[in-house]
C-alpha positions, 0 to 999 in steps of 0.5 A: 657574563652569561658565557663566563658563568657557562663556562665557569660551571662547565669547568667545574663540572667536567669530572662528573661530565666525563665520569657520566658520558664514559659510564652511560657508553660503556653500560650501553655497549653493555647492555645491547653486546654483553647478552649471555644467551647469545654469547653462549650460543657463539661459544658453543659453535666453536667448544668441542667437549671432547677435545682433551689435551695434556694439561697443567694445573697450577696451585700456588699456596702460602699457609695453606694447611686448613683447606690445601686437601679441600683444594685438592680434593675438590681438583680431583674430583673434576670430570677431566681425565687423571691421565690427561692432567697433571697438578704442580703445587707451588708451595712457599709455605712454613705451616704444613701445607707441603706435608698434607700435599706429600701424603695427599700425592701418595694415592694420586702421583700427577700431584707434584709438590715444588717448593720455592723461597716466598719471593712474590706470587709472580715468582712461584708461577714463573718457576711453575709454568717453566716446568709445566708439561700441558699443552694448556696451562690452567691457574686456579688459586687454593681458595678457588673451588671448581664446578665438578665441569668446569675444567673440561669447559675452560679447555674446550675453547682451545679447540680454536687456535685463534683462542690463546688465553680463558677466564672463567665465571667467579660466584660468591660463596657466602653471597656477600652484596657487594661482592655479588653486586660487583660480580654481576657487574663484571659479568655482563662486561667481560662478554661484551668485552670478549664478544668485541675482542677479548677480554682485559680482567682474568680471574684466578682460574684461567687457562693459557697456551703454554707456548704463549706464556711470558715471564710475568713482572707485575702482581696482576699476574693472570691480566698480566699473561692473557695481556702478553698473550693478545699481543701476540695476535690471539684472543683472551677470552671469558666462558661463563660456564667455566665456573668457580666459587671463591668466598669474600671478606666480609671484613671491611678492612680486610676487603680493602686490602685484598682488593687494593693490593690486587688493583695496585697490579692492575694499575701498573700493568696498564700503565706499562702497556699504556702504548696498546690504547687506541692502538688500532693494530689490536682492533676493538681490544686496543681502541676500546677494551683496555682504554676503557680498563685504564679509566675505570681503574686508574683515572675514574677513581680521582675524577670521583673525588674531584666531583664533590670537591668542585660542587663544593667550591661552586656552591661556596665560592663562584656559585654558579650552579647551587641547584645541581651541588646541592643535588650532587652533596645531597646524593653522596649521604642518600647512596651511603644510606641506602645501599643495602636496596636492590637498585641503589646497592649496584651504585654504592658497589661502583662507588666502592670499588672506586675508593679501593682503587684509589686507595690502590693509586696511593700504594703504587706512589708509595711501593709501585707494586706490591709482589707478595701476596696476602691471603683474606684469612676470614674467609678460611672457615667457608673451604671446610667442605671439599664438595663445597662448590658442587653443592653451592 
């Protein structure tokens, strides 16, 4: 009866035994890699500042026109040399984003304006990255604004030639707690993901070899190109000195669907190279790095929900381990009160990201992908400022 009892709870439970052993490994490997000090040291051997090739710098804009010019303005305000550079504008807009880019070229011709149907974001930069004539290649979305250094920084990695694809370090503008929370979070992962490999999550400013970029299929399209890029034997790396200010919703619904329609690529990027894992010809990116990507973001979130609804079964129906539901329900309602608190905030953001993504599960069932993008619009009013990012 003993045994039978044991094996009861322990079948109940094996959510939360998963959930926890994954999340104490990967907070470890963490912690002891993922060290910025040491990272930067590492990054810094290998940079070389005064490497300055001919590069692209792709913008796709929808609807741009309330920050389109900031935009530009804060790109050019950058320390990269004007005539080493060129700006393509990927615009599908029906405002008028294409006639303030057109004026705004008069006085800087390295802005190219290409106007293209609103197919999908993959779409745009597919056509922008055919056309690109930079040795590098670097993406940075119209609500992202640059520290006046950080192109110069991105760029500099690719002075190693084993370096195929850089993300840079995003900071919350309107330092929303969540945001933040997750931010930091990411932070620590990524060094301790590129310190082992490479890296598997790309932010919206990053920068690719041009002759390694592939036709992007899914929404997740910066993961998507670094991901293709690591295939072909090169690193895809994250330099938390190439940094960037974006702002986040603060609008619950609308950070919802921000950060699900981007999950929703995630997901069925992953799942599309599902083979990759635990495949040992991609060294510590193949048996750990995307594993461990694929469980946060596509199994994780079910064994969640799974957690409370087996503690509940247990201390109604078989009641094997009352004490430990009890704990277990009772925490549920003490996180959600007191996430706002420094320590207890960090653990209401994972627990957040894990609805979004399950959210982001029933989107794929329903639309498998979700091509065209949707700007946070609430966001908008923090982008007034060309200077904005320099001045954060």
């Amino acid at each position: 009866m003993i045994v039978v009892d044991y094996l009861t709870v322990t079948v109940l439970h094996i959510p939360l035994i998963i959930v926890v052993i994954f999340y104490t490994i990967y907070g470890i490997i963490a912690l002891i890699i993922g060290k910025e000090n040491r990272y930067l040291s590492i990054l810094n051997e290998i940079k070389d500042r005064y490497y300055k090739p001919f590069i692209s710098i792709v913008i796709p804009t929808y609807n741009e026109e309330n920050i389109i010019r900031a935009k530009l303005e804060n790109t050019v305000n950058t320390d990269y040399p004007k005539d080493r550079l060129e700006i393509i504008v990927i615009d599908s807009s029906t405002d008028r984003t294409p006639d303030i880019v057109e004026e705004y070229a008069k006085d800087h011709p390295y802005i190219k304006l290409v106007k293209t149907e609103r197919q999908g974001l993959a779409n745009a930069l597919n056509r922008a990255y055919s056309i690109a004539k930079g040795e590098i290649v670097i993406k940075t979305d119209c609500d992202s604004m640059l520290k006046e250094d950080s192109i110069s920084n991105i760029v500099s990695n690719f002075v190693d030639e084993r370096v195929g694809a850089v993300t840079g370090r995003l900071m919350v503008l309107n330092n929303e707690g969540l945001e933040s929370n997750y931010r930091s979070i990411q932070h620590r992962i990524q060094i301790a993901e590129s310190m082992l490999d490479s890296t598997y999550i790309f932010q919206s400013f990053s920068a690719f070899r041009r002759n390694l970029i592939k036709t992007i299929t899914t929404s997740a399209d910066d993961a998507e190109v670094a991901l293709n890029i690591r295939k072909q034997g090169y690193r895809a790396i994250y330099d938390p000195t190439a940094v960037f200010y974006e702002a986040s919703p603060l609008d619950i619904k609308e950070r919802i669907d921000v950060k699900s329609r981007r999950a929703v690529g995630h997901i069925n990027l992953l799942w599309k190279n599902v083979k990759l894992c635990f495949n040992p010809a991609y060294s510590w990116y193949g048996m750990l790095v995307l594993p461990m990507n694929l469980f946060m973001i596509s199994i994780s979130p079910i064994l969640m929900v799974l957690i409370p609804i087996l503690s509940m079964i247990d201390l109604f129906v078989t009641k094997h381990s009352i004490l430990l539901d009890y704990i277990i329900l009772l925490l549920i309602p003490l996180i959600l009160v007191l996430r706002d608190k420094p320590i207890v905030s960090k653990v209401w953001t994972i627990i957040e990201l894990q609805l979004i993504q399950l959210i982001a599960l029933m989107r794929v069932i329903k639309y498998k992908d979700m091509r065209t993008w949707k700007r946070a619009e609430t966001t908008r009013v923090y982008y007034k400022d060309a200077q904005i990012a320099d001045n954060a």
